[in-house]
C-alpha positions as CSV (number, residue, x, y, z in Angstrom):
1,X,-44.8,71.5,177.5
2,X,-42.2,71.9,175.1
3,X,-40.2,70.2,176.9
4,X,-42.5,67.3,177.8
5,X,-42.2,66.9,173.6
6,X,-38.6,66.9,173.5
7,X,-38.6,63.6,176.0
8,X,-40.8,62.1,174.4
9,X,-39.0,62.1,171.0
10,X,-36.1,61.1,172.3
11,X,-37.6,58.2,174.1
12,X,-38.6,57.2,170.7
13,X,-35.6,57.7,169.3
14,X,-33.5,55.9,171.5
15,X,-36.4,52.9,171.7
16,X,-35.3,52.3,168.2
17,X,-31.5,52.2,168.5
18,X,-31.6,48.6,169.9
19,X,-33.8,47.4,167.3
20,X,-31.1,48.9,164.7
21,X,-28.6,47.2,166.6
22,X,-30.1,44.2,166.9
23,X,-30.8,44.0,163.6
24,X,-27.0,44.6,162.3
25,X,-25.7,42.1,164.7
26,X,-28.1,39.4,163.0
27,X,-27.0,40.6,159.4
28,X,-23.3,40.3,160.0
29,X,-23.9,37.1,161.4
30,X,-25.5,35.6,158.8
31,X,-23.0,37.3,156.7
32,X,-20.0,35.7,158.0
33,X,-22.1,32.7,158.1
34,X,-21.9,32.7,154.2
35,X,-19.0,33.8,153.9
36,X,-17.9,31.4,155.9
37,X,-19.8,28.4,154.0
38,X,-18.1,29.5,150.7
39,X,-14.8,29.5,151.8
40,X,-15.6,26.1,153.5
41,X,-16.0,25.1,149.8
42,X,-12.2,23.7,148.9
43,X,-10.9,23.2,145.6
44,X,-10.7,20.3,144.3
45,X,-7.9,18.4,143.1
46,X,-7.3,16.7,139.4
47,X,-4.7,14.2,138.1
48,X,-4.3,12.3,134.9
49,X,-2.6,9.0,134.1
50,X,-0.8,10.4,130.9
51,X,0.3,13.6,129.4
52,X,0.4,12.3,125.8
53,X,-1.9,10.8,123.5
54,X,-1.1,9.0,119.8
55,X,-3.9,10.2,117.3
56,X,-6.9,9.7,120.4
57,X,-6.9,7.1,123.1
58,X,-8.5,7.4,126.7
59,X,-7.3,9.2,129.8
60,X,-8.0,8.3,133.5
61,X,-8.9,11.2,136.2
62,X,-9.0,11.1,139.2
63,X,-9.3,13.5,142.3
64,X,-10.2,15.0,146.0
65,X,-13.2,17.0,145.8
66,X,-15.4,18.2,148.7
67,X,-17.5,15.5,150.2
68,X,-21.3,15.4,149.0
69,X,-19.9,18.0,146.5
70,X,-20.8,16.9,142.5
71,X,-17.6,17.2,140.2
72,X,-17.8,18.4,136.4
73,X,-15.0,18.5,134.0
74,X,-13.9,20.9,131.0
75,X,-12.2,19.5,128.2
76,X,-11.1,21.4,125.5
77,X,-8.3,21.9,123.1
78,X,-6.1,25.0,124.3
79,X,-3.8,25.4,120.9
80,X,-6.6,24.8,118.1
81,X,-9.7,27.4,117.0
82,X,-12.1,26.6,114.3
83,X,-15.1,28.8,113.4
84,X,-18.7,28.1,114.5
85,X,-21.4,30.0,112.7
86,X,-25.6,29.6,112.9
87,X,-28.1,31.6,110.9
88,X,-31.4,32.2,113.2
89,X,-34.3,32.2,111.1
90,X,-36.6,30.0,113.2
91,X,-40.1,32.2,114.4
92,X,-39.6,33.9,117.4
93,X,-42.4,32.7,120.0
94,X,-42.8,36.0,121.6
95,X,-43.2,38.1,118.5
96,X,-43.8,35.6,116.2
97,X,-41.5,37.0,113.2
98,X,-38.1,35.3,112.0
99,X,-35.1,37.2,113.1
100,X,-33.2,36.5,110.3
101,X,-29.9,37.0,112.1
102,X,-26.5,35.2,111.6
103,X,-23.7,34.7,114.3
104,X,-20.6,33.7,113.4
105,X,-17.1,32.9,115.6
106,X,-13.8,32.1,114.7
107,X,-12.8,31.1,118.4
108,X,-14.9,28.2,119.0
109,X,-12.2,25.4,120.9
110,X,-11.5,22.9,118.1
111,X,-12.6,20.1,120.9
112,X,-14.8,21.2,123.5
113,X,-16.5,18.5,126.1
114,X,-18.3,18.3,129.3
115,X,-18.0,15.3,131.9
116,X,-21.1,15.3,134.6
117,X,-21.2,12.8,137.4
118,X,-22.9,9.6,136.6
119,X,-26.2,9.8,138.1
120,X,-27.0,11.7,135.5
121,X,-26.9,9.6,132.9
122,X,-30.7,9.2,132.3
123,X,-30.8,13.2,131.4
124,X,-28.1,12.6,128.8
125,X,-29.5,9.8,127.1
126,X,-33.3,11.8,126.9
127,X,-31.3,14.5,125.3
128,X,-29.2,12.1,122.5
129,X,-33.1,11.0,122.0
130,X,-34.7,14.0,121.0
131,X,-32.5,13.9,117.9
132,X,-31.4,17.4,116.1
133,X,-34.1,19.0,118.5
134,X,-31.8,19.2,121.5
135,X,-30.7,22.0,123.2
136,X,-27.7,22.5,124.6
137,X,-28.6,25.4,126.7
138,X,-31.3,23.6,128.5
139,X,-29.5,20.1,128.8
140,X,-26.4,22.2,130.5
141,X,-29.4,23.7,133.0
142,X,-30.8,20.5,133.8
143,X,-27.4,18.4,134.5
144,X,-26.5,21.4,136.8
145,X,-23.5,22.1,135.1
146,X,-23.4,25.4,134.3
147,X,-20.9,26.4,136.9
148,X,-18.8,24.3,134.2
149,X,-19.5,25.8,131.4
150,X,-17.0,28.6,131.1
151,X,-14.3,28.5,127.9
152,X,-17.0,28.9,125.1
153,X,-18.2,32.3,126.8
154,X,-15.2,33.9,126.6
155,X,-15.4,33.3,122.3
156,X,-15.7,36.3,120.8
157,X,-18.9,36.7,118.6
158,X,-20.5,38.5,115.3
159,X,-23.8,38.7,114.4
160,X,-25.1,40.1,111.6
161,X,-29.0,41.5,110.7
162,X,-30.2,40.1,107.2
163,X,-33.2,39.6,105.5
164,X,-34.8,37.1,103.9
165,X,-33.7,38.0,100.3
166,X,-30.4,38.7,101.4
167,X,-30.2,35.2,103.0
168,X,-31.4,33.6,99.8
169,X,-28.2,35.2,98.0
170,X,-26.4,34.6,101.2
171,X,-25.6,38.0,102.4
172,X,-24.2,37.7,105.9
173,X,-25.9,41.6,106.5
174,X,-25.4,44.8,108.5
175,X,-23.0,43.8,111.4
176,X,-24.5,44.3,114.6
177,X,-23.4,45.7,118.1
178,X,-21.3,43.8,120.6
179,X,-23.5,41.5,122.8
180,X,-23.1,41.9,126.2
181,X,-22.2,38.8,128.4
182,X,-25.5,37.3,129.0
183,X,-26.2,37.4,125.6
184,X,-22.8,36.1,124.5
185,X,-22.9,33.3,126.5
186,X,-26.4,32.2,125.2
187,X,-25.3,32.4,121.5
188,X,-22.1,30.4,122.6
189,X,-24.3,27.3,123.7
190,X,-26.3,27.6,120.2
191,X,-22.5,27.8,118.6
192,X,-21.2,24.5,120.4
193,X,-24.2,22.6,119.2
194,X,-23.6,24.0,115.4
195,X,-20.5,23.0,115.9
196,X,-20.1,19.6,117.7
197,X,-24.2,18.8,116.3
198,X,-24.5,15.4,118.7
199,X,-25.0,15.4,122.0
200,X,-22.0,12.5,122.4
201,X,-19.8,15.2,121.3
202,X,-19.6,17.6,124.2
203,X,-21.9,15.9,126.8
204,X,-21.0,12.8,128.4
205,X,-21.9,11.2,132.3
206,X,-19.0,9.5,133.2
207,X,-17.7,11.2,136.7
208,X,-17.8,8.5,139.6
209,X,-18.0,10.1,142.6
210,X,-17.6,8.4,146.1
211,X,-19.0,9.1,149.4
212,X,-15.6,10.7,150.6
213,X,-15.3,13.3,147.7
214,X,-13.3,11.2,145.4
215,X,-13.8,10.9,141.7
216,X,-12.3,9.1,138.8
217,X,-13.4,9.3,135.7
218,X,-12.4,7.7,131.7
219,X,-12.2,10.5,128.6
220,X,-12.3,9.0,125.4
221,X,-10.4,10.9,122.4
222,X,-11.6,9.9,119.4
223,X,-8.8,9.7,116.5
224,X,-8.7,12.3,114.4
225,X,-9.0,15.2,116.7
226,X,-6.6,18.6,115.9
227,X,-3.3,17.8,117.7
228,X,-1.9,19.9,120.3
229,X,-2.4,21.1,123.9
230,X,-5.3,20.2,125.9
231,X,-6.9,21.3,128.8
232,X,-8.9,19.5,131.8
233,X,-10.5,21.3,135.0
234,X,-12.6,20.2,137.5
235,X,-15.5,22.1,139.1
236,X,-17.7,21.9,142.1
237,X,-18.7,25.1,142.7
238,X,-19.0,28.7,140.7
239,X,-15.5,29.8,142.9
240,X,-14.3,26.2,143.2
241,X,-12.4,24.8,140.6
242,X,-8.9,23.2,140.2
243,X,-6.1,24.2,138.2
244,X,-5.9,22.8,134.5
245,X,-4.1,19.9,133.7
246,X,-2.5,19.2,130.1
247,X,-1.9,16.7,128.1
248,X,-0.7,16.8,124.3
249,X,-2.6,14.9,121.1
250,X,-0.2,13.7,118.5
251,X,-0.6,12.8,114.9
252,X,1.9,11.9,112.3
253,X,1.5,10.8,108.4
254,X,-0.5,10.0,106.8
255,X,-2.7,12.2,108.9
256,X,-2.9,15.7,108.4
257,X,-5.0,18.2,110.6
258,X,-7.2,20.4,108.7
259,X,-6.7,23.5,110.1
260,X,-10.5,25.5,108.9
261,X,-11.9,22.1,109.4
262,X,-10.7,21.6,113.3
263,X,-10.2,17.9,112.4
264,X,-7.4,15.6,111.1
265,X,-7.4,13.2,108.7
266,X,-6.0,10.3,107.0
267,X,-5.1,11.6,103.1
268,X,-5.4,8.1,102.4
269,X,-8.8,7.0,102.0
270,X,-9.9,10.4,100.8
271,X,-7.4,10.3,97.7
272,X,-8.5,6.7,96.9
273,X,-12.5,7.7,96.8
274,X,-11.8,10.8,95.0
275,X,-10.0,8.9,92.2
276,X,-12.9,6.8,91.9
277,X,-15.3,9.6,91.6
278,X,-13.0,11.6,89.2
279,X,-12.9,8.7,86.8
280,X,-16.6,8.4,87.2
281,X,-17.2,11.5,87.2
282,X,-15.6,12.7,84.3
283,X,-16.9,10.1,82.1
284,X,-20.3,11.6,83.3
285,X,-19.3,14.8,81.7
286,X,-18.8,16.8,84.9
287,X,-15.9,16.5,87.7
288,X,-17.0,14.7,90.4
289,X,-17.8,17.3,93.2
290,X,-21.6,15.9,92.8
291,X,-20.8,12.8,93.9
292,X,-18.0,13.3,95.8
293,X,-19.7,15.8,98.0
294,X,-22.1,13.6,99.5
295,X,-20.1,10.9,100.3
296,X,-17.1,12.7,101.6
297,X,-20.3,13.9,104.3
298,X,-21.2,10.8,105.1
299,X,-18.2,9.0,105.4
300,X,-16.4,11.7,107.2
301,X,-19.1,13.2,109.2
302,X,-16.3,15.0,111.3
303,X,-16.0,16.7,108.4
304,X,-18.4,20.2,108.1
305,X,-20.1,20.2,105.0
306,X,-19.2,23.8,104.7
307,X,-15.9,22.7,104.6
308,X,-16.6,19.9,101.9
309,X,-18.5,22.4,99.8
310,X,-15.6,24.2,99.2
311,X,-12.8,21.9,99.1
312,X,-14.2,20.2,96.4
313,X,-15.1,22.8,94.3
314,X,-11.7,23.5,93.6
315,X,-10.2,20.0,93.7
316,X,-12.9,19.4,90.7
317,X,-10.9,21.7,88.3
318,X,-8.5,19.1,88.1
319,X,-10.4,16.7,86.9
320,X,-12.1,19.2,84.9
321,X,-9.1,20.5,82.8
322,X,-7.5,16.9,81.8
323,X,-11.3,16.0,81.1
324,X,-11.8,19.3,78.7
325,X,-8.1,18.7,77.6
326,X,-9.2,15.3,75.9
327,X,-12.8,16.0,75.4
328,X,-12.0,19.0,73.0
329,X,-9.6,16.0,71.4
330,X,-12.2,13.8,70.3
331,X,-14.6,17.4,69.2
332,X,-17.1,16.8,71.8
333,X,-17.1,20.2,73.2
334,X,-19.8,23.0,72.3
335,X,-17.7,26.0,72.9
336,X,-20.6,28.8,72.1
337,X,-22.9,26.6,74.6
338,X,-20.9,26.1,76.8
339,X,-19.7,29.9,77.6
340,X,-23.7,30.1,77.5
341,X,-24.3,28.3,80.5
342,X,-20.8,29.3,81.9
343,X,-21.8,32.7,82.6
344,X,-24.6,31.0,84.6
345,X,-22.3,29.1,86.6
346,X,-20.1,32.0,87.2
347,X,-23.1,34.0,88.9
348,X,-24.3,30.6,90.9
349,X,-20.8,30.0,91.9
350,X,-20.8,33.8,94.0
351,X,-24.3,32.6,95.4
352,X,-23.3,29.2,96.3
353,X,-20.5,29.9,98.6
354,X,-22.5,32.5,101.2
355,X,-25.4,30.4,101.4
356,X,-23.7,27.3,101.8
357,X,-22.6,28.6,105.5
358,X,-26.1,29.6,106.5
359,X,-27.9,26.2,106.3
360,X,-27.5,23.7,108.6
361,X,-26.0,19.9,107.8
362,X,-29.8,18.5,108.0
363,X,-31.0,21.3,105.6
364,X,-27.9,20.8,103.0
365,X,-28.5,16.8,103.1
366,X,-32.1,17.2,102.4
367,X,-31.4,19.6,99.5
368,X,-28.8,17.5,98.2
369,X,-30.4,13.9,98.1
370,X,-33.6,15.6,96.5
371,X,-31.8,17.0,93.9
372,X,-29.5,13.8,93.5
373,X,-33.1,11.8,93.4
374,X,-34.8,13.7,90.5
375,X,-31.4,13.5,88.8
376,X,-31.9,9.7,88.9
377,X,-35.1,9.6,88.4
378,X,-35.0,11.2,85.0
379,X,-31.5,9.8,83.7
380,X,-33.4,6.2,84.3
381,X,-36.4,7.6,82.9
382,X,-34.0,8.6,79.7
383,X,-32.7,5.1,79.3
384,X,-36.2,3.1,78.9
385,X,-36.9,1.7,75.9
386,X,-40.1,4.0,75.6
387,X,-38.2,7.6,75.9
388,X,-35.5,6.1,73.5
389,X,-37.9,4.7,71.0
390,X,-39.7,8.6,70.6
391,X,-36.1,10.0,70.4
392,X,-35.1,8.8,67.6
393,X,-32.9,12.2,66.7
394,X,-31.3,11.7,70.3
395,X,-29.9,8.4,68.7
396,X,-28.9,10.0,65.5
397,X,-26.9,12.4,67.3
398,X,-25.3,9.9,69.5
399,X,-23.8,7.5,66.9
400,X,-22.6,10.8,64.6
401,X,-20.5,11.9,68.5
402,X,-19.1,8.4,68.1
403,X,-18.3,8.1,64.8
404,X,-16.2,11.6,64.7
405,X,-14.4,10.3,67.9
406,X,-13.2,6.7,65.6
407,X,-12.7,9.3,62.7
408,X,-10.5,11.6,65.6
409,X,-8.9,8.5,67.3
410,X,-7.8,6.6,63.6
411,X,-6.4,10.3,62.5
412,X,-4.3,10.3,65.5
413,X,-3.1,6.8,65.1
């Protein structure tokens, strides 16, 4: 009986063996079948029509890529790092509460750009439409070319926790752990949008791609890139790229590259507006950063207004010393008022500087026209005929300023 058993079993057992084998022949085979279909995946080749640009220009590429295959490019600039940074305070949808959290780089590519073949050309243009809205992250996803998208992860990134009273002084925080790559590679997208902003600035649909796996394609430089080393690959697959190819960006004066700005520039036109200003400026009473601010933004939107911020706060003291030089003269200085209001000044001016990199371009536009508006509003409001005929001490004081600067001008003479 026992024994009866024992057969039994190992009828069972051995029933099963072809099964088993069976099944491992099938799993090898459609193992090797893959395998097989990714190393059928070749890389592609890359070529450019010039190694050297002049301050920007356009480069032709062209290459072999496997047939029915789409091709994406890389672009960025190899030599040249600028830093990136984005405060995340917008409501979380999941919890509903603001993070409050700021990220911050200092390896973000100076020049950083995408090419995607030309059929997608309709995605690009919904995503230049949805103005300051669009994502970067989900435009990358829907042009398929995350298998592209590679330098910008590597970046190493900080983020720190604030709070919502240590944002309004502009407190970066407690720094926070390492992110892992996942993570990292999400906050790199949001980084590249802070710092390129427009969609035409690291997003563009210009690959042609023929029936027989060949592709050409234009890259327009813009002047006033940095200068240095750039890089160019092609991609058709996650483990199918080509090797980089160079070529070199070259400026010369009167343009000067800006390193903490990741931009060049021509001194020129700059020094010209700022003298303007400063002459306006000073006969305003103050140096000119008010003014010069928002139009060095708006002329020179390559230019982040972090960047302007605090360029001009220094370049104002210039301005400001000759103007206190012959303002104190003529006795038009208040020297107990104004160490009054100086000690205000001294206490904004820590303030000013950590907030200023925590709100975006949009934000600090807004901020900045409102303020320049109510200015207006009440200097013209100052000037009517009304205001001045209810102030008549305002006039009294006026014409005693101007007759001690002729009594100050004739005593000099």
């Amino acid at each position: 009986m026992k024994n009866k058993h024992r057969r039994k079993r190992m009828n069972k057992r051995v029933g099963i063996i072809p099964w088993l084998f069976a099944a491992m022949v099938v799993f090898f085979s459609v193992s090797q079948a893959v395998a097989e279909e990714t190393a059928a995946v070749e890389a592609p080749t890359i070529a450019i029509d010039k190694t050297e640009l002049n301050n920007g220009g356009t480069i032709k590429i062209s290459g072999q890529a496997p047939a029915g295959k789409p091709v994406y490019l890389e672009i960025w600039a190899a030599d040249k790092q600028v830093k990136a940074n984005r405060f995340d305070s917008d409501v979380d949808k999941e919890t509903g509460k603001r993070p409050y959290v700021f990220y911050i780089t200092t390896e973000m590519p100076a020049f950083y750009k995408l090419i995607v073949p030309q059929d997608l050309k309709d995605k690009v243009e919904a995503a230049k439409k949805e103005g300051g809205k669009w994502s970067f992250s989900k435009l990358v996803k829907d042009l398929g070319a995350d298998i592209a998208y590679n330098v910008p992860t590597k970046i190493n990134i900080e983020r720190y926790q604030s709070t919502l009273m240590a944002s309004v002084v502009g407190s970066r925080g407690t720094l926070l752990e390492a992110m892992d790559a996942k993570e990292n590679k999400k906050r790199s997208m949001q980084l590249v949008k802070s710092r390129f902003r427009s969609v035409g600035n690291v997003v563009d649909a210009a690959v042609d791609i023929k029936p027989d796996g060949t592709y050409s394609a234009e890259l327009k430089i813009r002047s006033g890139i940095a200068p240095g080393k750039y890089n160019i690959v092609a991609v058709v697959d996650k483990n199918s790229k080509s090797e980089p190819v160079a070529f070199d960006n070259k400026i010369a004066f009167p343009i000067y590259y800006l390193d903490n700005a990741g931009t060049s520039l021509n001194l020129i036109y700059p020094f010209l507006l700022t003298l303007a200003v400063a002459i306006f400026g000073v006969l305003m009473g103050a140096g000119g950063g008010f003014i010069l601010n928002p139009l060095l933004v708006s002329i020179f939107p390559a230019l982040p207004h972090t960047i302007v911020a605090g360029t001009v706060t220094p370049t104002v003291l210039f301005s400001q010393g000759s103007g206190i030089f012959n303002y104190s003269k003529i006795n038009f200085i208040s020297w107990k008022l104004g160490c009054g209001i100086g000690c205000a000044m001294l206490l904004g001016g820590f303030i000013g500087p950590k907030l200023t990199e925590m709100i975006t371009l949009s934000q600090f536009k807004f901020a900045f026209g409102w303020i320049l508006l109510v200015l207006a509003g009440l200097m013209f409001w100052q000037t009517t005929p009304g205001y001045l005929a209810k102030n008549k001490k305002e006039q009294s004081i006026l014409k005693e300023f101007k007759r001690r600067a002729e009594e100050s001008a004739k005593g000099k003479k």
